[in-house]
Structures are given as structure tokens and as C-alpha cells.
C-alpha positions in Angstrom: 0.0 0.0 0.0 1.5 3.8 -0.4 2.0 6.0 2.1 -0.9 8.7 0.8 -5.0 7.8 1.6 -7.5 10.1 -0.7 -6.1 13.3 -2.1 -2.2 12.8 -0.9 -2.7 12.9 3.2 -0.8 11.1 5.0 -2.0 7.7 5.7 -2.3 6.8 9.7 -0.6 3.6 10.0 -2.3 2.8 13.7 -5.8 3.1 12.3 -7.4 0.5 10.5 -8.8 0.2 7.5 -12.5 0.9 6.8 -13.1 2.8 10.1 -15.1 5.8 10.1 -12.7 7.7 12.6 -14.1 6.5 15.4 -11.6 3.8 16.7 -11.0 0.5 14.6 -14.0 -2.1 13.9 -14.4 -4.7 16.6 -17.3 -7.8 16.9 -17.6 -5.7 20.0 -18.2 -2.1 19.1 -19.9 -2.0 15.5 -18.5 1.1 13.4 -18.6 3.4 15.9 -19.6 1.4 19.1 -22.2 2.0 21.7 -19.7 4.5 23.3 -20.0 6.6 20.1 -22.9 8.8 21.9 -23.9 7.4 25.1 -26.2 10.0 26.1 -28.7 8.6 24.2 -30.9 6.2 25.7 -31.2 4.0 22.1 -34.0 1.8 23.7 -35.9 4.8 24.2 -35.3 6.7 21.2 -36.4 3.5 19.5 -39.6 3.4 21.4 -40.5 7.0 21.0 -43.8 7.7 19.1 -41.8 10.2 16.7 -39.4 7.3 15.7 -42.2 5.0 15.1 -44.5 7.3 13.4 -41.1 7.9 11.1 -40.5 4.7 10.2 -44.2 3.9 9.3 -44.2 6.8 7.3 -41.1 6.0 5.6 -41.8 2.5 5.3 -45.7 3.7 3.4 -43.7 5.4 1.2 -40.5 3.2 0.2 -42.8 0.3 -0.2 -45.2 1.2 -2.6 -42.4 2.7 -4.5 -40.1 -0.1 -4.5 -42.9 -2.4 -5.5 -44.3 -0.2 -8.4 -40.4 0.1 -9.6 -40.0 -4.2 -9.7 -43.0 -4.5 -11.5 -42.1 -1.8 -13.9 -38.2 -2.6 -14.4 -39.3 -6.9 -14.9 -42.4 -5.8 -16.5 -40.3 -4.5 -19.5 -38.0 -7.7 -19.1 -40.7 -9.9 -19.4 -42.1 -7.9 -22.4 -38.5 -7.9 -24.4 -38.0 -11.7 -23.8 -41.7 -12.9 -24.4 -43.3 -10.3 -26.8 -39.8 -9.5 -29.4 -42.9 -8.0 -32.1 -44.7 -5.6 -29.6 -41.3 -4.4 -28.5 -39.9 -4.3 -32.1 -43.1 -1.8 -33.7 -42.1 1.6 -34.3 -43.5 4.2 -31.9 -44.0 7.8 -33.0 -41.3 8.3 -35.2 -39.2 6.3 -37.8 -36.9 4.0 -36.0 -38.2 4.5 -32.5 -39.6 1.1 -31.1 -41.3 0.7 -28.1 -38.5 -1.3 -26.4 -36.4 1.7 -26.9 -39.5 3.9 -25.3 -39.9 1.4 -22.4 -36.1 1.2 -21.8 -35.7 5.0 -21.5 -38.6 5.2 -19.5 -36.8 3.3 -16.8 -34.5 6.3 -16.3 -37.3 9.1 -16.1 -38.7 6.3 -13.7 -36.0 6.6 -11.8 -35.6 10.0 -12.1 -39.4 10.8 -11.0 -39.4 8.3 -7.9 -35.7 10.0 -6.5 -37.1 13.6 -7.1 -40.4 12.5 -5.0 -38.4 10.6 -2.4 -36.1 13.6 -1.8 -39.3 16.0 -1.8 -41.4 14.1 0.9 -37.9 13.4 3.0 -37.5 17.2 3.0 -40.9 17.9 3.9 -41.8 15.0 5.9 -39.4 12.5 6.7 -36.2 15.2 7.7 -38.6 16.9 10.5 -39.7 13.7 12.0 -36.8 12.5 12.3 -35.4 15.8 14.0 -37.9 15.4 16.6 -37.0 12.2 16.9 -33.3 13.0 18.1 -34.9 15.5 20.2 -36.7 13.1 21.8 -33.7 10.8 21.5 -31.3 13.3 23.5 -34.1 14.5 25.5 -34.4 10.6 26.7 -30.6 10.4 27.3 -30.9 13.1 29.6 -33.1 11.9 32.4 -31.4 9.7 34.6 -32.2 5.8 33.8 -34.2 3.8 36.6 -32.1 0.8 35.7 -28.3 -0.2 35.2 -26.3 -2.3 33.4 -24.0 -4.7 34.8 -21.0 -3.0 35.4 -22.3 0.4 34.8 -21.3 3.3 37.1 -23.4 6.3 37.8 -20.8 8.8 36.6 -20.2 7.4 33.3 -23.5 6.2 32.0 -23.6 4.3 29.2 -19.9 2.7 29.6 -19.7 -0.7 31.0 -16.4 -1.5 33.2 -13.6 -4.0 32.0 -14.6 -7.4 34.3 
């Protein structure tokens, strides 16, 4: 390997690979580890009413979408292997064929279905989700009935070495 990461910095040879800058990757600690933010109370943030009324939201949304978006990407597959003679007539203009009309329409598809995703997130989705951290740090801030094994008072969220 050279001695430059990305754009010519210097590489650090103590960290490892594929890390996000948070301490190397462990069975243990995930990417970034529980210790990444442990003021949150994750449980809680998980079980807040904001989280879940995000994730059904999101989930009505992505759904729908990624099942109209299968049936239209196979839908066309099916169509070119099964029906060569609809796909093959000429559509509109002198050498356009529906296959090519279908094919394109994929990418306007696409195009249409990113363009609504990133319009509801910013309108819907982004603001849920900020009250959801809220809720999330809010949560992390009261003090928690119960402890972990291990877990000391003044540094919540951090489990001592047994």
C-alpha cells in the first residue's frame, strides 16, 4: 500500500482500514460502538412515538415505490424476452420502437421516484426524524431507573472492563 489515503494525506498507519474515525471495527463495538454517543438512551429513542410514526411513514412510502419500480423494471424484461414483435413496432417516429420507449422510460422512472423521495424526505421524513433525536437526546438526559452490569453512575452508558 502507499503512504498517501484520498487526495495525498498522510496515511495513519495505527488506524485500521475501513473505520469511520471513530476507533478501529471490533465484533464488540460496531463502526462506531455503543460509546459513540452514550447520552442517548437508544431503547428509548427506538420506542419513542416520533421514531415509530417515522418509520411507518417512511416505510408507506419506500414500499409502494419499490414495489411499483420491480414490477415496472421486470415488466419490461418480461415484455422484451416474451413479446420481441410488440417491442420491435415503431413508436412515433421512424426508428423508435417501443422497447427503446420502455427502456428509456426506466431512467425518467427513476428520475421521477428520486425527485419525489427527496421531496417528501424534505418535507416530511427530515422533520420527524429531527424530533425524533430530540426526543432521543431529551431521553438520554433523564437519569435511567435501571443499570447495566457494570455500569457506574458517573459514566453512564460505559460498561467497566470485568
Amino acid at each position: 500500500m502507499t503512504d498517501t489515503h484520498g487526495a495525498g494525506a498522510a496515511r495513519d498507519p495505527g488506524r485500521d482500514e475501513g473505520t469511520t474515525g471513530a476507533g478501529p471495527l471490533s465484533a464488540e463495538t460496531g463502526a462506531a460502538g455503543p460509546e459513540h454517543h452514550p447520552e442517548i438512551d437508544w431503547v428509548a429513542a427506538e420506542r419513542s412515538p416520533e421514531f415509530r410514526e417515522l418509520v411507518r411513514k417512511r416505510r408507506s412510502f419506500v414500499v409502494p415505490c419499490t414495489i411499483f419500480f420491480l414490477v415496472w423494471y421486470f415488466g419490461f424484461i418480461v415484455l422484451a424476452g416474451y413479446a420481441p414483435d410488440f417491442m420491435g413496432r415503431e413508436f412515433l417516429v421512424d426508428g423508435l420502437t417501443v422497447g427503446y420507449v420502455l427502456a428509456l422510460s426506466q431512467f425518467v422512472m427513476v428520475w421521477g421516484l428520486s425527485a419525489w423521495y427527496l421531496r417528501r424526505a424534505d418535507r416530511e421524513f427530515d422533520p420527524l426524524a429531527e424530533r425524533a433525536a430530540a426526543r432521543a437526546r431529551e431521553a438520554g438526559d433523564r437519569p435511567r431507573r435501571f443499570r447495566r452490569d457494570g455500569e457506574t453512575a458517573a459514566d453512564p452508558g460505559r460498561v467497566a472492563p470485568q
